[in-house]
C-alpha positions in Angstrom: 0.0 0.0 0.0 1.7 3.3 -1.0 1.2 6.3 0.8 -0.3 9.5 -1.2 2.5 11.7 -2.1 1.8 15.4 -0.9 2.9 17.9 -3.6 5.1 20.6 -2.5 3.9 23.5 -0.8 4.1 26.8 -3.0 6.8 29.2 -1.5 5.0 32.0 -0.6 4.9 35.7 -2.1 6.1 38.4 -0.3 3.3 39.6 2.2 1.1 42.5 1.1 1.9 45.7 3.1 -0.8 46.9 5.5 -2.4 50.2 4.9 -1.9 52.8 7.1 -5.5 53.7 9.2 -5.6 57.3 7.7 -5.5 56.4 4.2 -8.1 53.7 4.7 -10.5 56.2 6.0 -9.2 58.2 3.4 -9.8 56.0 0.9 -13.5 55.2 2.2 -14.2 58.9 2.5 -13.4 59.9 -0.8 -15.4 56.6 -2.7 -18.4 58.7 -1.1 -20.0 61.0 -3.2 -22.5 62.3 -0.7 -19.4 63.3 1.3 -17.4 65.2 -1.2 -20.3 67.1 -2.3 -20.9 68.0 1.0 -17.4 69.2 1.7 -17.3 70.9 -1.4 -20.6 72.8 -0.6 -18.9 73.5 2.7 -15.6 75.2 0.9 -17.9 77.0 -1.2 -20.0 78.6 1.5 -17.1 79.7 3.3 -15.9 81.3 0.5 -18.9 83.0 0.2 -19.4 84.0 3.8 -15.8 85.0 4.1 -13.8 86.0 0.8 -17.2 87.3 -0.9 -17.5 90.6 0.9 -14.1 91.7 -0.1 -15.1 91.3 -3.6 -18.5 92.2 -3.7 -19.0 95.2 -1.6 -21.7 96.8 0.4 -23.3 98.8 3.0 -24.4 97.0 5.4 -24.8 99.3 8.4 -26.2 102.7 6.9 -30.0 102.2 5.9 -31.4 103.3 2.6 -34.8 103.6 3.1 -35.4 104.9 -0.6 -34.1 102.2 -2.4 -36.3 99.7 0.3 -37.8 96.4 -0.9 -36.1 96.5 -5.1 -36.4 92.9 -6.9 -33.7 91.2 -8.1 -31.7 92.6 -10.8 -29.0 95.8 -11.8 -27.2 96.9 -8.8 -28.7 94.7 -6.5 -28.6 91.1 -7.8 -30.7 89.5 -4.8 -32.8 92.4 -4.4 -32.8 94.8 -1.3 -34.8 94.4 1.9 -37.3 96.5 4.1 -34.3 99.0 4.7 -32.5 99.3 1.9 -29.5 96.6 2.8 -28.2 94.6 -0.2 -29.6 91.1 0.0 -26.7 89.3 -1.6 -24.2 91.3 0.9 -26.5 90.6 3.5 -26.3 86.9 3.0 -22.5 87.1 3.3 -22.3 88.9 6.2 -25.4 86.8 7.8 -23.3 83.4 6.6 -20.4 84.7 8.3 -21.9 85.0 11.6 -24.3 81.8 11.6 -20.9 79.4 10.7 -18.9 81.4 13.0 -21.3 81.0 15.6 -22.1 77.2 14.9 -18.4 76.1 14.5 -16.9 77.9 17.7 -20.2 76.6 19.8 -19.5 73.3 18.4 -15.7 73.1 19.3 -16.5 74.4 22.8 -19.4 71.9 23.3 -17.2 68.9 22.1 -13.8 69.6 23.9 -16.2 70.1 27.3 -18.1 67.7 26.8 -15.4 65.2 25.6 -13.6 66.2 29.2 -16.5 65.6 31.4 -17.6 62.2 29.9 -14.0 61.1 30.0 -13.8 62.0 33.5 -16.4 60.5 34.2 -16.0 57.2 32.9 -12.5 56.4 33.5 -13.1 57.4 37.4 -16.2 56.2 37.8 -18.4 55.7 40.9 -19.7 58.4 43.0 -17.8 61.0 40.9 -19.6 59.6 37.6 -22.8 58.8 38.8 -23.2 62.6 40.2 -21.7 64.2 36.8 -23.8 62.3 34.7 -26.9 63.4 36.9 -25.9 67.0 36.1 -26.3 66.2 32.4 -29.4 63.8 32.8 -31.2 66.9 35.2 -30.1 69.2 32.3 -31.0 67.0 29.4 -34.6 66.8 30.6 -34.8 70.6 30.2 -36.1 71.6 26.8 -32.8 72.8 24.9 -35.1 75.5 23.3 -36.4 76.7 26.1 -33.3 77.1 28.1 -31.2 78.7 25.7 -35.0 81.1 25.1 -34.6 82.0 28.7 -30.4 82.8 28.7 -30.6 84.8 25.5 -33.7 86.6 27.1 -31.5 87.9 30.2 -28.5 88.5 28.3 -28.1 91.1 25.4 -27.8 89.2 22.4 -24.2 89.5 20.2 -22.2 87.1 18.9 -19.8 85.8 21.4 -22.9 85.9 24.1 -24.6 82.9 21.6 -21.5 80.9 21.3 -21.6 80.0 25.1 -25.3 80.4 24.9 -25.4 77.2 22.2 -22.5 75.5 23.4 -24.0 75.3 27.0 -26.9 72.7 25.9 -24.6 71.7 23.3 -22.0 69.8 25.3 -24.4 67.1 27.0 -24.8 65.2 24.2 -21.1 64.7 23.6 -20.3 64.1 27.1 -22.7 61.2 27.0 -21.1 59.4 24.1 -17.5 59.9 25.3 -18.8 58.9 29.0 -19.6 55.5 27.2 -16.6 54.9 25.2 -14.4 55.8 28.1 -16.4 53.3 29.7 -15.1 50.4 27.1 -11.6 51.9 27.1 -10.6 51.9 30.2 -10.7 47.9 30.3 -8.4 47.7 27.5 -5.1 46.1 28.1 -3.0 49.4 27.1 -4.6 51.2 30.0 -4.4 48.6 32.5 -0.7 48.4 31.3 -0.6 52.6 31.7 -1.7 52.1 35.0 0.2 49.6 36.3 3.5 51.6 35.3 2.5 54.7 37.1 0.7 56.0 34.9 -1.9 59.1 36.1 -5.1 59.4 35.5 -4.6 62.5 33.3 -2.4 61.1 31.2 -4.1 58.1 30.8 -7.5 60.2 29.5 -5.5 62.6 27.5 -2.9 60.4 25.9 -5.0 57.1 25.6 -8.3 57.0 26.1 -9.6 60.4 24.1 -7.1 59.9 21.3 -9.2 56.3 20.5 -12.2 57.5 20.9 -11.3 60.4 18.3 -13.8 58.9 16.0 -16.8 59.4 18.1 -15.6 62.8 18.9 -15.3 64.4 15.4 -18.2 62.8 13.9 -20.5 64.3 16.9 -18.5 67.5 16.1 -19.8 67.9 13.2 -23.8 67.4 13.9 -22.8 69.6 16.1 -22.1 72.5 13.9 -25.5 71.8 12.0 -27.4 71.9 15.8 -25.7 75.1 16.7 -26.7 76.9 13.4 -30.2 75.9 13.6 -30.5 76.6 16.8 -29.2 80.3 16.1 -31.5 80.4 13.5 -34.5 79.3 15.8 -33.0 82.0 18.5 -33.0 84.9 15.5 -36.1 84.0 14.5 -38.1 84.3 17.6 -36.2 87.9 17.7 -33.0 86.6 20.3 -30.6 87.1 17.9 -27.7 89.5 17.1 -28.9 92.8 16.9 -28.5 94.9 13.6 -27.0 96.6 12.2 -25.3 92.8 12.2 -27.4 90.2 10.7 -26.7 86.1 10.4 -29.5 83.7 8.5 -32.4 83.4 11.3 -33.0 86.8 11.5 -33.0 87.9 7.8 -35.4 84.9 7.4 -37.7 86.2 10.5 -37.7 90.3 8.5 -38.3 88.3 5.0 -41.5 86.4 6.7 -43.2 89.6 7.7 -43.6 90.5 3.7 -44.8 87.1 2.5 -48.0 88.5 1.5 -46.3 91.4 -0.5 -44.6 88.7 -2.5 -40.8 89.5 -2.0 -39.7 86.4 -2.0 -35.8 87.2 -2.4 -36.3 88.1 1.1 -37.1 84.7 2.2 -35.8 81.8 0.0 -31.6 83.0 -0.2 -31.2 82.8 3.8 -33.7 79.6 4.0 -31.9 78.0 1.2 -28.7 78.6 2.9 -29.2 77.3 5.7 -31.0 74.2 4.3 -28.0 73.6 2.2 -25.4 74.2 5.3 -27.0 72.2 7.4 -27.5 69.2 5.0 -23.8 69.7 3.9 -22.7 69.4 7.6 -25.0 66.4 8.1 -23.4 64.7 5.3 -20.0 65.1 6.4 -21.0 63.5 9.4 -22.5 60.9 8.1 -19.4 60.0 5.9 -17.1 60.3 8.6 -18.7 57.9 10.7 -19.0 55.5 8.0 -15.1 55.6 7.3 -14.0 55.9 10.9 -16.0 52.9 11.4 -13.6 49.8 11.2 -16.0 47.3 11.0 -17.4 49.1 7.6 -14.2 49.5 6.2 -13.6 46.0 6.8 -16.4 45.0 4.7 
């Protein structure tokens, strides 16, 4: 009886490198076209917003009442509102102020609230159940309504609504980093931290926030979307920035009071914009997630 002869084994091939983590989620953001339309709508409106005034200029604190309420067309391509101000210029400088509002109220709502979950969830206990009451207690307070009540004793500008949105911004944040702290502080690397010496600060800020960066930067940017509607909603209850400045809510709140007088250039430019912000910014956020995501780009 003769045994079966095994045939050779193959040598094998040089071992394909392994891709870096960036450029995967690289690659995987660029292979989505929702995203780079998104980002590209982004760049474009802060072009707008921000380079557009020095080329296209315009008075936008002096009223003209005689050349009130024009249509579209010559000198004023977007028309002019109930006082005279340019609508096109308007929107620039309104732009401006809505995204500077909604990204600084953003960044200060995410680095808190990335702080006080991480706190929280690496130390745990006592200390973590009594900070995540504070955001529970404040969670179950209308957002609206609070930040209704700050702007109302507080004289509206713009640095007054950045901490105005970024104090019901932050909860939501500090929720979602509370629970991946939670997961991370198990981890082997952190046990390992920690049995070297390691502190606790240096153990949130140099291990446990840098992996859960993902989490972070997505929220970020739904963020930036939340904060400019909510400025919007504030505006457009009359809480906003007082003129002569101007940001979308509050040119849409003026445009609404002529609806039956059919000016419509006062009303679809700033709604359009900040439709088309908002959905850019929600885009973006939904694309990172999806490339940050290992299991997805493992698919």
């Amino acid at each position: 009886m003769t045994e079966a002869k095994t045939p050779p084994a193959e040598p094998a091939g040089p071992a394909e490198p392994s891709r870096p983590a960036w450029r995967m989620t690289l690659r995987a953001f660029r292979e989505n076209r929702l995203a780079v339309a998104g980002l590209v709508l982004i760049g474009l409106f802060l072009l707008f917003c921000f380079l557009g005034p020095l080329v296209y200029h315009t008075e936008q604190v002096a009223t003209d009442l005689a050349g009130a309420n024009q249509p579209p067309g010559g000198a004023h391509p977007l028309g002019t509102d109930d006082v005279g101000y340019d609508e096109l210029g308007r929107l620039m400088e309104g732009g401006r102020s809505s995204l500077e509002i909604g990204v600084a109220a953003a960044v200060i709502a995410t680095v808190f609230g990335t702080l006080w979950g991480a706190v929280a969830g690496y130390v745990g206990g006592f200390v973590d159940a009594v900070m995540m009451r504070v955001v529970d207690t404040l969670l179950a307070i209308p957002t609206l309504f609070l930040l209704l009540i700050l702007a109302a004793i507080f004289s509206p500008s713009v640095g007054l609504l950045i901490l105005v949105v970024s104090f019901g911004a932050w909860l939501s944040p500090a929720r979602l980093v509370r629970g991946e702290t939670l997961s991370l502080r198990t981890r082997e690397y952190v046990q390992a931290v920690r049995m070297m010496g390691g502190g606790s600060r240096r153990v949130i800020l140099r291990h446990i926030m840098p992996n859960a960066i993902g989490t972070i930067v997505v929220n970020a940017t739904f963020q930036v979307a939340d904060a400019i509607l909510l400025v919007a909603s504030l505006s457009y209850l009359g809480l906003g920035i007082a003129p002569p400045h101007a940001d979308w809510g509050n040119m849409l709140a003026g445009g609404t009071e002529f609806v039956q007088n059919g000016y419509w250039w006062m009303i679809l430019p700033p709604g359009i914009a900040i439709m088309l912000v908002v959905v850019a910014f929600n885009l973006l956020g939904d694309a990172l997630r999806d490339a940050l995501e290992v299991r997805l780009r493992r698919r």
